[in-house]
C-alpha positions in Angstrom: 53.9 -63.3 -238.8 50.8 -64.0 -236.5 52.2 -63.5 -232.9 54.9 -61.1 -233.1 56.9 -61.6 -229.4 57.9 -57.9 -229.1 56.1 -55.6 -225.9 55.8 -52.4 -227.8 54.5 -51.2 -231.3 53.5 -48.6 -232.6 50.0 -47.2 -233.2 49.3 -46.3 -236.2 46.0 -47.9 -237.8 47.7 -49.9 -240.7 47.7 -53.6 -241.6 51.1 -54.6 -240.4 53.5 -55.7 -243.5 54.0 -59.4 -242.9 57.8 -60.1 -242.7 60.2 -62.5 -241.4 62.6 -61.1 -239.1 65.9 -62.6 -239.1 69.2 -61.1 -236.8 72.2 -60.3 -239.0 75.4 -61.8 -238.1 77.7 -58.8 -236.8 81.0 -59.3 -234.9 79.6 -57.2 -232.1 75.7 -57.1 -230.2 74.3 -54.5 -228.0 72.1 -55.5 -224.9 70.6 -53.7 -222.5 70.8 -55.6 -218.6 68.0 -54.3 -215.9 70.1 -54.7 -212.5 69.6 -54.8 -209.2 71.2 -52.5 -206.8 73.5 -49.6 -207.8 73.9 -49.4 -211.8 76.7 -47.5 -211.4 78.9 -49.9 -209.4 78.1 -52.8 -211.6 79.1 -50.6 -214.7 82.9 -50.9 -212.5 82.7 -54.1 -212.1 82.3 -55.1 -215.5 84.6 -52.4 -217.3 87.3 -54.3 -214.8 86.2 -57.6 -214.9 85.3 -58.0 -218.2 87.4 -55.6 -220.0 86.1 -56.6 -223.8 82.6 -55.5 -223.1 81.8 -51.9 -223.6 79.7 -50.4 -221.1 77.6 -48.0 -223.6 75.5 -46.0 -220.9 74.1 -46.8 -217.6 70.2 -45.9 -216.5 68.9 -45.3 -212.7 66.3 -42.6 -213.2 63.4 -44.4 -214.5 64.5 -48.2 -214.0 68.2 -49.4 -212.9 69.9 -50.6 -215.8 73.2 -50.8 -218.7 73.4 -50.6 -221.7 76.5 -53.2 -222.7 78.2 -54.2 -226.0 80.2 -57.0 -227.4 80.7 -59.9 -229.1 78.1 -62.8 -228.6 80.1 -65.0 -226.3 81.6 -62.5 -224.2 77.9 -60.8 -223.4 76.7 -64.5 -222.9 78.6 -64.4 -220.0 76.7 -61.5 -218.5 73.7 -63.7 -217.3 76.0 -65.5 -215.0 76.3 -62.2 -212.5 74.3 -62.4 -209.4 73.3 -58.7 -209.9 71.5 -59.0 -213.5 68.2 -59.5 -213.4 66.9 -59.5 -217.0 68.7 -59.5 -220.6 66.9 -57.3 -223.7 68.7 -58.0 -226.9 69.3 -55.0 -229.2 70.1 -56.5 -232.4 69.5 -55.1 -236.1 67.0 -57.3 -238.5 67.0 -57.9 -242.4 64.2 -58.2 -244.3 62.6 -58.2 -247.9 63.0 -54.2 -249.1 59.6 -52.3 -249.1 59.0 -49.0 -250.9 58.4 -46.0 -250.1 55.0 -44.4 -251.1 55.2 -41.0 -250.2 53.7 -37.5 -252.0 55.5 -34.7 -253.1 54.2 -31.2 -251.9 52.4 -30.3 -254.9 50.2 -33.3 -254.6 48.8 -32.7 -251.1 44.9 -34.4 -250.9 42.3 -31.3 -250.2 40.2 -33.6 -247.8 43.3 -34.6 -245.9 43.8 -32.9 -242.0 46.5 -31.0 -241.4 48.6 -30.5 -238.0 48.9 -26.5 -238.0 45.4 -26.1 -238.4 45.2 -27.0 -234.8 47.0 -24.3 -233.6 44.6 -21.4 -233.3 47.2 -19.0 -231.0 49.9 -16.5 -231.9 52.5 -19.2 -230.3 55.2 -21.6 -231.9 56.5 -23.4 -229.3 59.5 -21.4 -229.4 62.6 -22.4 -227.1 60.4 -25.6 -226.1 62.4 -29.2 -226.2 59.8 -31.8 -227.6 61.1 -35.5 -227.2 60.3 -37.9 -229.8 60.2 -41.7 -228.4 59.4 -43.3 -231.2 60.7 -45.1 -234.4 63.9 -42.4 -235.2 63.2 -39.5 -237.6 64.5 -39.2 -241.0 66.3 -35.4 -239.7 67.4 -34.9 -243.7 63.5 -33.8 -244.5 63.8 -30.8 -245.4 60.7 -29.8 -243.3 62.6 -31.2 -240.1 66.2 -29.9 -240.4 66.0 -26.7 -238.8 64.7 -28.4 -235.7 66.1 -31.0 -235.0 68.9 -30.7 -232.2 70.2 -34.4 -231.1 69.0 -38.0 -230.6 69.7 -41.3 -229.4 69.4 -44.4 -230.9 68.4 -47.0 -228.1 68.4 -50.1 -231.0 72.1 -49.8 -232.4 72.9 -47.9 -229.5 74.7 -44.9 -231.1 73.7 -41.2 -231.5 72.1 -41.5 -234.4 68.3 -42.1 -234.3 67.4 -42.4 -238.4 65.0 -44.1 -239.4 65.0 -48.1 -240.4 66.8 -48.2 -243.5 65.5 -51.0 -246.4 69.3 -52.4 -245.6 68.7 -53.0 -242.0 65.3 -54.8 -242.1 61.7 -53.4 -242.6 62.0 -49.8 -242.7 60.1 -47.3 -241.1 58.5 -43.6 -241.0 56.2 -43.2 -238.0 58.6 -41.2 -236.1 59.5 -39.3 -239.4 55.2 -38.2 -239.3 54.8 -37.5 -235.8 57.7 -34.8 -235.6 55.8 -33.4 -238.5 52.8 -33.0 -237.0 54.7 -31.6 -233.7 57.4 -29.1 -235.3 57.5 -29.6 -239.0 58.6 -26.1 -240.6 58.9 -26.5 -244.6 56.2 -27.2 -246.7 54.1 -28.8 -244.1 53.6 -26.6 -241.1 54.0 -28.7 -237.2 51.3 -27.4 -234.8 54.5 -26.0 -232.9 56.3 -25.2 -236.0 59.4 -23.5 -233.9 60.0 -26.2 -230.8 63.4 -27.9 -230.9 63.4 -31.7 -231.9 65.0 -34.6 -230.2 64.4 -37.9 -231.6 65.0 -41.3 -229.6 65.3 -44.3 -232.0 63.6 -47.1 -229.5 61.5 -49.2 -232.2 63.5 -50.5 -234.8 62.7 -52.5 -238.2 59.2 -52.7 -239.0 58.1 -50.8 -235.8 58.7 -53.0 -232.9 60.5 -53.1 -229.8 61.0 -54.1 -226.0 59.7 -51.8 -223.5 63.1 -51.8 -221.8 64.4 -49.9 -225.1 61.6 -47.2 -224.4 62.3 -46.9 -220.9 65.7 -46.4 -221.6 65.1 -44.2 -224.1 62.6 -42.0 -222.1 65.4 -42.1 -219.5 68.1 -40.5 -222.4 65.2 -37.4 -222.9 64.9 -36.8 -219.6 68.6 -36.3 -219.1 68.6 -33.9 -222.1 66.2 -31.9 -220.8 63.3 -31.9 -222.9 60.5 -30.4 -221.9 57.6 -32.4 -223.3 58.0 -36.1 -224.0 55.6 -37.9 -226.9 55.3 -41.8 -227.2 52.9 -42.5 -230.5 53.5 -46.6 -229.4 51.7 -48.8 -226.7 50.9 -52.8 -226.0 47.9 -54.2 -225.1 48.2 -54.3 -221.5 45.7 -52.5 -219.2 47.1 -52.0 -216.3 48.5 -49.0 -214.7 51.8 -50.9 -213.0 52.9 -52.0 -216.0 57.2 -51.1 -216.4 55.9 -48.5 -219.1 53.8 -46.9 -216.8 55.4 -46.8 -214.2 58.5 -45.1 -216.3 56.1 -42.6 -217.9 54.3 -41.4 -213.8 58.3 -41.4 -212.8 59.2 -39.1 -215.9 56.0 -36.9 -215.0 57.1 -36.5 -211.0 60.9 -35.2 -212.5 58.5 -32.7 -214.7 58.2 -33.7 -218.3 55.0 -33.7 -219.6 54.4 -37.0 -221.0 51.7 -37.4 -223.8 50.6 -41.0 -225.0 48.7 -42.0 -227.7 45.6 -44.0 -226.4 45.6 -47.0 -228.7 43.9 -48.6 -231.9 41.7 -50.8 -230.5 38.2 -49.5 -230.3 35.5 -49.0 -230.2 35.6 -51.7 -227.6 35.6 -50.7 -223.6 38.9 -51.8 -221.9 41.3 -51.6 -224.6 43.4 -48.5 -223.4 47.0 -49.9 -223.3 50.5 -49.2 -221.3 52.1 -46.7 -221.1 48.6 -44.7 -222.1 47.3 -46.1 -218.6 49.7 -44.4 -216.7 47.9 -42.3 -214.1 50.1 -39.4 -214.5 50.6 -39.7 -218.9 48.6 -37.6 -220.8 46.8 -39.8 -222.8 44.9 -38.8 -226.4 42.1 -40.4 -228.2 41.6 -39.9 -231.8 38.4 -37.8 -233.5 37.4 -38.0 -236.8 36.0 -35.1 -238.7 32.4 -34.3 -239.8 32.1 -36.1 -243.7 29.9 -37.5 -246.2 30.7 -41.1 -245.7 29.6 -43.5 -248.6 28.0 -46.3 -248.3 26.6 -49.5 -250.5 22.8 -50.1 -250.4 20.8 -53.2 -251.9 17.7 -51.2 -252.5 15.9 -54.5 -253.1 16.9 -56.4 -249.8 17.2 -53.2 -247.9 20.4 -53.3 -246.7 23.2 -51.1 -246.2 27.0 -52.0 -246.2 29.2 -49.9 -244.4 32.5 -49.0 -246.5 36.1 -48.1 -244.9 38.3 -46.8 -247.6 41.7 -48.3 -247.8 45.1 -45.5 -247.1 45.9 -45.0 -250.9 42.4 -45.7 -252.2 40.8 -43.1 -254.8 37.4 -41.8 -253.5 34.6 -44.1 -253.7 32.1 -41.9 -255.9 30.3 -44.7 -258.2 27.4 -43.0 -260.0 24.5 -45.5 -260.9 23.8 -49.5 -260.2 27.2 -52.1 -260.2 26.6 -55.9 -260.1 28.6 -58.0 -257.6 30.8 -60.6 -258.8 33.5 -63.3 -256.7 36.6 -64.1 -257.2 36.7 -66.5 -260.2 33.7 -64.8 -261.9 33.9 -62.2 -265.0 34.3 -58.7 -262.8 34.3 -56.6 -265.6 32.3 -53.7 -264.7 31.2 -55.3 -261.7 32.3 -54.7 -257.8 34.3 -57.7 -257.0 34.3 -59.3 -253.6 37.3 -60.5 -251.9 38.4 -62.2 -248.9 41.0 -61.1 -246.4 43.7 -63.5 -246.6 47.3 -64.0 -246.7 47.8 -62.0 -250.6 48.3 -58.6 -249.8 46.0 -56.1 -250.2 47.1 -54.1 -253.2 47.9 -57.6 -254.9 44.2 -58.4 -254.4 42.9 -54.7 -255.6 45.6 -55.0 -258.8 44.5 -58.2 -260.2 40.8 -57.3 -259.7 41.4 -53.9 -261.4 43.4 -55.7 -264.6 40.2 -57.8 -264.5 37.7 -55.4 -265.1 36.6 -54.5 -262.0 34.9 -51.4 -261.1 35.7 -51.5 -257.2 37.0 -54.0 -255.0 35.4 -54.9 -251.2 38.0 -56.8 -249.0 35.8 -58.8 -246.5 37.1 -59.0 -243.2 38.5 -62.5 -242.0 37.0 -61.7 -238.2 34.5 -60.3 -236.4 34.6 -56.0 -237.2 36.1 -53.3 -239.4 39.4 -53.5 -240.6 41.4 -50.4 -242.4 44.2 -51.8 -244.8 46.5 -49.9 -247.2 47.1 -50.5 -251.0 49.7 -47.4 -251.1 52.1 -47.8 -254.3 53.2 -44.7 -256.1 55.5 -46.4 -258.8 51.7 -48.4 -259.4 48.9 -46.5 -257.8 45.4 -48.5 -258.2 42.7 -46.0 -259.7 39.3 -47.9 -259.0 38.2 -47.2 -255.5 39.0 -49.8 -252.9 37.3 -50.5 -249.4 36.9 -52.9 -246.7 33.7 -54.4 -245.7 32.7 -56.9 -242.4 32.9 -60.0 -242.2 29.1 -60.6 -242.0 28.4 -58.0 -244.9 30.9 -60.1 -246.7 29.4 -63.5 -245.7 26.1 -61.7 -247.3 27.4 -60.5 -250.6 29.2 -64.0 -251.1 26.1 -65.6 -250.8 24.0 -63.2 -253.0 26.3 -63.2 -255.5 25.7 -66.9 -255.6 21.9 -67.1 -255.4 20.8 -63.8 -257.3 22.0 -60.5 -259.6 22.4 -58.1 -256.9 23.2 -54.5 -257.6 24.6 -51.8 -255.4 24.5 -48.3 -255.1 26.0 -45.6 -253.5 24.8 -43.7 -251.1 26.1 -40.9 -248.7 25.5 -40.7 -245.0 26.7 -37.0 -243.4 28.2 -38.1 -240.3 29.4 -35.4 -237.5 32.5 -35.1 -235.7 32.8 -38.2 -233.2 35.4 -40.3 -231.4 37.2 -42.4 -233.8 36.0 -46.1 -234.2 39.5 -47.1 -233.5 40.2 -45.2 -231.1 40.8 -47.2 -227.8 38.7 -46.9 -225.0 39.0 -47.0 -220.9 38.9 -47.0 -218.5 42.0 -49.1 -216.6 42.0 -52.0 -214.7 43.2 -52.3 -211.6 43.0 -48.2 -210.1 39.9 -47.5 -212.6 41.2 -44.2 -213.9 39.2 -42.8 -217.2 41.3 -42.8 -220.1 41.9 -41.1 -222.5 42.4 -38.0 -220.7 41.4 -35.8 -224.2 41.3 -36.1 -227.6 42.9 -34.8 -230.4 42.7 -35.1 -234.4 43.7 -38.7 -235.5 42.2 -39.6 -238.8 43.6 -38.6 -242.7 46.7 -36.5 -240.9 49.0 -34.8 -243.3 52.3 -35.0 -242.2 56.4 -36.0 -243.4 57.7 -39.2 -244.0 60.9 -40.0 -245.2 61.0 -38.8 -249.2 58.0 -36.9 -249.1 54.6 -36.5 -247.1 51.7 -39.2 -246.1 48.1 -39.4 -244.7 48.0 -41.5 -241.8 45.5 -42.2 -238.9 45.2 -43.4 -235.6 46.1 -42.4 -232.3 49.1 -42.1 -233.0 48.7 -38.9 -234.9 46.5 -37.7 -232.1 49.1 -37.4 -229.7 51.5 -35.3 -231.5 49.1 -32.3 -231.8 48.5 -32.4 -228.1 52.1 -32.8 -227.5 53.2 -29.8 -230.3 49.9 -27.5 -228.4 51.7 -28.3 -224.6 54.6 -26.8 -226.4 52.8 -23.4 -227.6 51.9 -23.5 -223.4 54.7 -23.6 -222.3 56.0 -21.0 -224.4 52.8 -19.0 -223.8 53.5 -19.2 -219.9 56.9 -20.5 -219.0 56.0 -20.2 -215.3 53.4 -22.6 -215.5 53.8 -26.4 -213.6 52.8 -29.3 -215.5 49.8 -29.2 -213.0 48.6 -26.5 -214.4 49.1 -27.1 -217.9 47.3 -30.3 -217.8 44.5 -28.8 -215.3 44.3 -26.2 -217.8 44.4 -28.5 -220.9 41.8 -30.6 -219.3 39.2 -28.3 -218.4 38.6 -26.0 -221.5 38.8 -29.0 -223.7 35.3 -28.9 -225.3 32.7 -32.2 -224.8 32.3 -33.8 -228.1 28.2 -34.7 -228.4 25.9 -37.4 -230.2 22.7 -37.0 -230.0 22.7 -33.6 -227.9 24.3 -35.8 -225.2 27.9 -35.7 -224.1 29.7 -38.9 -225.0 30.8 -41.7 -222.5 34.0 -40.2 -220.7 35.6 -43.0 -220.9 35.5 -42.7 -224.7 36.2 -39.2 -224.8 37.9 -39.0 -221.2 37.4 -34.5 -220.8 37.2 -34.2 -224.6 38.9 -32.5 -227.1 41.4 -30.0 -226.8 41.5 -26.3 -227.5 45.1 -24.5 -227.3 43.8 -21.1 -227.3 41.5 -22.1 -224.5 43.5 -23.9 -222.9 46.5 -20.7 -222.9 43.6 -18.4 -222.1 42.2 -20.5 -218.9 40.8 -18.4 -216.4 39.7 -21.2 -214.3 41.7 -24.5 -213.6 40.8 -27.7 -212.2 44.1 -29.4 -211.5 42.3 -33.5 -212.5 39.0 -32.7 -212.8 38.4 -36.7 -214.4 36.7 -38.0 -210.9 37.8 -42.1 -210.6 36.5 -43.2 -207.7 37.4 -46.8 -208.2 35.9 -50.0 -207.2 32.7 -50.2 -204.6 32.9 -53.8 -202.8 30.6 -53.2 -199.9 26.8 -52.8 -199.4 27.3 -49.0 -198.5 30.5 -47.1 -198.7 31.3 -43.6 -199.2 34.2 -42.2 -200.9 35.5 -38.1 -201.7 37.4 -37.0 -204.2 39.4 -33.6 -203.7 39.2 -31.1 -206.4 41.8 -28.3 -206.5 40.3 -25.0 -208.2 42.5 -21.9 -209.0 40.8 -18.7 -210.1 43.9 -17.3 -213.0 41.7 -14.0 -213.3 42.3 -11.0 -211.5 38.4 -11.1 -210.8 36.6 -12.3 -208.0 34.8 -15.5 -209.0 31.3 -17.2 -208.0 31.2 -21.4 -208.8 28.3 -23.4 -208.6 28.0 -27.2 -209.0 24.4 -28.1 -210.1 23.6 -31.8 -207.8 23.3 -34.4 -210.1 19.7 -35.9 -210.4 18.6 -38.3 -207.4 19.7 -41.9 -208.7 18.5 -45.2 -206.6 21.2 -46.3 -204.6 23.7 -43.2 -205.4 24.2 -39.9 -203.1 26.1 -37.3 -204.3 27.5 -34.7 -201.4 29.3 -31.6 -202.3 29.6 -28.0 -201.9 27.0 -26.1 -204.2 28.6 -22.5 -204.2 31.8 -21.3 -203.2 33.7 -18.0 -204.2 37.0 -17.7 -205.1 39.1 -14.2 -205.3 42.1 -13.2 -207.8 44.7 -16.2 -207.9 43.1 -18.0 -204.8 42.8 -21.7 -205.1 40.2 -23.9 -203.1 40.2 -27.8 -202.5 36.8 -28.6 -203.1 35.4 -32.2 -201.4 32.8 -34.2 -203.5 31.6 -37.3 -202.0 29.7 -40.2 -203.5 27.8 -43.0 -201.6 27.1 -46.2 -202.8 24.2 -48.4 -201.9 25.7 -51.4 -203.8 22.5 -53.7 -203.9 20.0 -51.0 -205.2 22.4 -50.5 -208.6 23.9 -52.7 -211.7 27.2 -54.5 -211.1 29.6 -53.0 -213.6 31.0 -49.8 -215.1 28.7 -46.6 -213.5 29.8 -43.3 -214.9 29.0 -39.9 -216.4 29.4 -36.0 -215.9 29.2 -33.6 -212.9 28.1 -29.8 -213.9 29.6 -26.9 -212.9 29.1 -23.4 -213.8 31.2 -19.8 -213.5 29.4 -16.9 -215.0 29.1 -17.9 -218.6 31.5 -20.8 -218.4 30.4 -24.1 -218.1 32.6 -27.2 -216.8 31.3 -30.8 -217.5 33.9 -33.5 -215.3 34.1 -36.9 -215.6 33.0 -39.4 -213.0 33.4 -42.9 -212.7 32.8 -45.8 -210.6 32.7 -49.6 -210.5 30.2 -51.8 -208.6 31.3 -54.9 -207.4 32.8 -56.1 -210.1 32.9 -55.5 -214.3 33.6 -56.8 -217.4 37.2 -56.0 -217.5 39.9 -58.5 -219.0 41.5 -60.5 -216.4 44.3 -61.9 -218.6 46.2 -60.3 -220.6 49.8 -59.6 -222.7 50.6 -63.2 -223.2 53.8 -63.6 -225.0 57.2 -65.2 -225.0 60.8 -64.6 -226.7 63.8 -66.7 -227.1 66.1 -66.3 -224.3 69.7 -64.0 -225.5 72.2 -66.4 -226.4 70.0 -69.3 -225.8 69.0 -72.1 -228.5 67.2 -73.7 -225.8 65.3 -71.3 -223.4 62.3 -69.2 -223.7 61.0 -66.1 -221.4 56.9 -65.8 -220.7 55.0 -63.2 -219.4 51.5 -62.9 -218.6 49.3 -59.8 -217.3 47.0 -60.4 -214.6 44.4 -57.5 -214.2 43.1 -59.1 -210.6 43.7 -61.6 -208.0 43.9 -65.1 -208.9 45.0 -68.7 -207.8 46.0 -70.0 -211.1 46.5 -69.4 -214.9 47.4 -71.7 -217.6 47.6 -72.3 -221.4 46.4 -74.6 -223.8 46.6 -75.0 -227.3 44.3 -75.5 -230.0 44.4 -76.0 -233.9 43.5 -73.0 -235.4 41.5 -74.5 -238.1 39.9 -77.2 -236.6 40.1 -76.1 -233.1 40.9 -79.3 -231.9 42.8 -79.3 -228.8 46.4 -79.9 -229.3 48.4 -79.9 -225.7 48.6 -77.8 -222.4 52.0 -75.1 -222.8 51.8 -73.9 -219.4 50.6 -74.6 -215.9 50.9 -71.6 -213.1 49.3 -72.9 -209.7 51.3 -69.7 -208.4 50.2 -66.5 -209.7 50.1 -62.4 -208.8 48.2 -59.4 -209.8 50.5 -57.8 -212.6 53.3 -59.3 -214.3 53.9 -62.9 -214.1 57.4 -64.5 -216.1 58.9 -67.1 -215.9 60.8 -70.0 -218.5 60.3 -72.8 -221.0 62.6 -75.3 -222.3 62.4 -75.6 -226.4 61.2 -79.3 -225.3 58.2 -78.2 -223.5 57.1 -75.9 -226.0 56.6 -78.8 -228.0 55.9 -78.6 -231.6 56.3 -76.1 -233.8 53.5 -74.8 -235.8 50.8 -71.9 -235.6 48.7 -71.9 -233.1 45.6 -71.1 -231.2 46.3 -69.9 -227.5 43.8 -70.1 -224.5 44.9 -68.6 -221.6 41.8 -69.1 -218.5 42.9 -67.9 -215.2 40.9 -69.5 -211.8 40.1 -65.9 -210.3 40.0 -65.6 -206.1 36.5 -66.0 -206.2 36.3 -69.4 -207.6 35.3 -68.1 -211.1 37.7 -68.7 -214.5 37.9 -66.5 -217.1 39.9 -66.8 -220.2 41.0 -65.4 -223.8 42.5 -66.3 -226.7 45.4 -64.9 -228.8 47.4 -66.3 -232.0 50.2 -68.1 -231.1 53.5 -68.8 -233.7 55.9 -71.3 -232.1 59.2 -71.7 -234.7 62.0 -74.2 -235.1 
């Protein structure tokens, strides 16, 4: 499926299994209605005017909804009440059975990362309630059972938040991995291996979901009480006002500490998505370890092809020269070159293999670096399998076709950096750096139902910061979320390329150290300076900084003034002294000569030092105006109960007088008709309806969506576009 018309998936750097998703045909559905005005009243009105639907549970702390069941015609009638404002189906799916591919215990991978390793305190997380929003938890692993305590299931809407089954549609086992990496206590040790588990079931078959499902379930959490609150899921939206976010910042002012993965979408700038945009989420960015990475080199055309192993691959260690050969050609004992397609990957790897081959390279169907999976352990493939680019694959294909060409295998020692996929900030709209810190996210150990898995992405990052906030909160109960993020936020240590500290909005105030972070004798409470967008030719702007000395000692700060920069001045205080416990608001200003600098993203680090200690904080500022998305999170969804009527929605990052959508042949790119004209449009969210007649034919499709901005200027993106029968 192309354009899959759900808000919220999860992140986890895997191709997505292609599947058709089809509603089952049950006596009974589950919706969930956002209302206006009391939720509470409504839930009386219906229970007495419409006694065969079940009111299942009603919402009002983080958006005003219920949550209603019945059968199809009697919850038809539910769109007909003045006070509903939106309908969310909650249905289960079928679809084809997939299997299972987990490891036993015994046949853990030595180069794989795992989550207890990143707890370097005496802590547990003992007596701390960790919240799971996620895709349910298989709570029969044996490495789980002791910890879990309760769930929710916001999809069936029942108490029971398992996992997708293979009967119910595309099954799952992302939540099953990130309460490993939290609070597993078996085998497979959590980074908190002792905090309590309580799993909300929001995505359901094959990982998807509406983000009213993860509101609602971040609502349920909140009302149990947990403590810390992880969401391993996200969209594509950047935009801090999206419902997500604004859930998440509403949830952080009641006192959960919400953690967020960041996204899978690097290494490009702008591709931090909701809820990680929230200003008040703490949001994690994925790092890679230091390795020997291999790569392919054509000693005789002097060119090197990077390699990204595929999740299940064996190592890729080939030992002398290997010819190339196409598909179609004899591969035996030669590395044979594929094309990304509609075949599945292992397919593609299996045949090769039964032909000979001695490796297989999957080239990319688009621009970048993909990461696929050819996991079966009822059939594992034992030659080594990788992707390649699209260029590099464009190359090969054509060598192979002009000329022998033979590869080797070389080894590059990369250090520890920022994952590739890891998404980058900052946000649109308020500008805020994101990710606020980073956390391991690549080759992560962890359960899944029937065994245990590797897995990367952000996805995995986020757990370990959420299972290390639970050894905090253990280690000093007293402690306000302030101060646990403040103190998260400044010991986390820079991560470095080339001796130079990497972009913050890449690394937002870099990677986390529990045992620094428990031990924190100074605290910044945000010490990530955003000072947002400069329109003018001179404007000033100040930033407060809160500083709390936790030492019984007397301490002496000094900020060193960053280096004179044409058209910037910097004004702050250069010492200041704080005693035992005393904290100090600390003013930094920044002036902006507008003409004298670069339109676009400005940022970098301010240094501050206490004795030995040395702080490094994050600034950031636009000029003018930047490359940011303007557009963004176009999708639409058959209307419940409606053969005829489709809902749209469409992200706008910035002011603008009009949008509208055209669309192409994919192939051909030949243009096809116009799907949608808004002469009327906001910053945010913009929805509205479509008949089935003006969507027009079905088919697949190429989607252009150009907004006229304010200013007179259009900009525009595309997107894959499935329109069905």
């Amino acid at each position: 499926m192309r354009h899959i018309l759900s808000i919220i998936s999860i992140i986890v750097l895997l191709l997505p299994y292609p599947q058709t998703i089809v509603a089952e045909k049950n006596d009974t559905q589950s919706l969930i209605i956002e209302v206006t005005g009391d939720p509470q009243v409504h839930k009386e009105y219906i229970e007495a005017h419409h006694p065969y639907v079940e009111v299942v549970a009603s919402y009002e702390t983080l958006f005003k909804g219920l949550a209603i069941r019945g059968t199809p015609t009697r919850l038809a009638k539910m769109e007909a009440l003045p006070f509903v404002k939106a309908i969310h189906s909650v249905q289960q799916y079928q679809a084809d059975k997939t299997k299972n591919n987990s490891l036993k215990a015994d046949a853990f991978p030595k180069d794989a990362v795992y989550p207890e390793v990143f707890n370097n305190t005496r802590y547990t997380g003992k007596g701390v309630k960790v919240g799971i929003i996620d895709t349910g938890i298989d709570y029969n692993h044996p490495d789980l059972q002791a910890n879990y305590k309760k769930g929710y299931d916001l999809v069936d809407l029942d108490e029971d938040p398992m996992e997708t089954q293979a009967n119910q549609g595309i099954p799952t086992m992302h939540g099953t991995h990130v309460a490993g990496i939290i609070a597993a206590d078996g085998e497979l040790k959590g980074v908190a291996p002792d905090a309590e588990i309580y799993a909300y079931r929001a995505l359901g078959p094959g990982g998807s979901g509406t983000s009213v499902q993860v509101i609602a379930a971040m609502e349920q959490a909140v009302k149990d009480g947990v403590d810390v609150m992880n969401l391993s899921l996200g969209n594509n939206v950047n935009g801090p006002d999206y419902p997500t976010s604004v859930a998440v910042n509403r949830a952080a002012a009641l006192g959960v500490a919400v953690v967020i993965a960041n996204g899978n979408n690097g290494p490009a700038d702008w591709t931090v998505g909701s809820p990680a945009t929230a200003s008040k989420a703490i949001s994690v960015g994925a790092t890679s370890p230091a390795k020997q990475n291999p790569y392919l080199y054509a000693r005789w055309e002097d060119r090197e092809i990077g390699l990204t192993s595929m999740v299940g691959s064996v190592p890729w260690n080939l030992d002398t020269f290997y010819k190339i050969a196409v598909e179609g050609e004899d591969l035996s004992r030669k590395i044979a070159i594929l094309q990304r397609g509609e075949i599945p990957f292992y397919d593609m790897a299996k045949q090769a293999e039964k032909d000979g081959a001695i490796a297989v390279l999957i080239a990319n169907s688009e621009k970048g670096t993909f990461q696929g999976s050819i996991d079966n352990a009822n059939d594992p493939i034992t030659i080594p399998v990788a992707s390649i680019s699209k260029e590099d694959g464009q190359w090969l294909q054509q060598m192979a076709e002009e000329s022998t060409l033979q590869l080797e295998t070389q080894y590059k020692e990369l250090p520890a950096s920022v994952a590739d996929f890891s998404s980058r900030g900052p946000v649109t709209i308020n500008w805020d750096i994101k990710p606020d810190v980073l956390a391991p996210g690549t080759n992560i150990m962890s359960s899944v139902p029937g065994g245990y898995q590797a897995l990367q992405g952000t996805s995995m990052a986020a757990p370990h910061v959420a299972g290390a906030i639970a050894l905090m909160k253990e280690a000093h109960p007293d402690w306000s979320n302030d101060q646990i993020i403040g103190a998260l936020k400044t010991t986390a240590w820079k991560m470095e390329q080339d001796n130079k500290a990497v972009a913050p909005i890449m690394q937002g105030s870099g990677v986390m150290d529990p045992e620094s972070a428990i031990n924190a004798t100074t605290i910044i409470n945000d010490p990530a300076l955003a000072y947002g967008k400069f329109t003018t030719y001179r404007e000033e702007k100040t930033k407060q900084l809160f500083i709390t000395n936790q030492s019984d000692e007397t301490k002496n700060y000094t900020f060193t003034i960053p280096k004179k920069q044409g058209g910037i001045q910097w004004s702050l205080t250069q010492r200041f002294v704080l005693k035992p416990g005393e904290e100090k608001a600390v003013p930094i200003s920044l002036a902006i000569t507008s003409k004298q600098l670069e339109e676009g993203v400005h940022q970098g680090w301010l240094t501050m030092d206490e004795g030995d200690n040395r702080y490094l904080l994050p600034y950031l500022f636009i000029n003018q105006t930047a490359d940011n998305p303007k557009a963004m999170g176009f999708e639409f969804a058959l209307k419940p109960f409606s053969e005829e009527g489709y809902i749209y929605k469409l992200y706008l990052a910035e002011n603008a007088e009009s949008a509208k959508v055209d669309l192409y042949d994919p192939d051909s790119l030949m243009f096809e008709r116009n799907l949608l004209e808004l002469d009327e449009v906001k910053t945010g969210e913009n929805e509205g309806q479509l008949t089935k007649k003006q969507l027009g034919t079905p088919g697949e499709y190429m989607a252009l969506i150009t907004v006229r901005l304010s200013d007179g200027t259009t900009e525009s993106y595309q997107t894959d576009l499935m329109i069905r029968n």
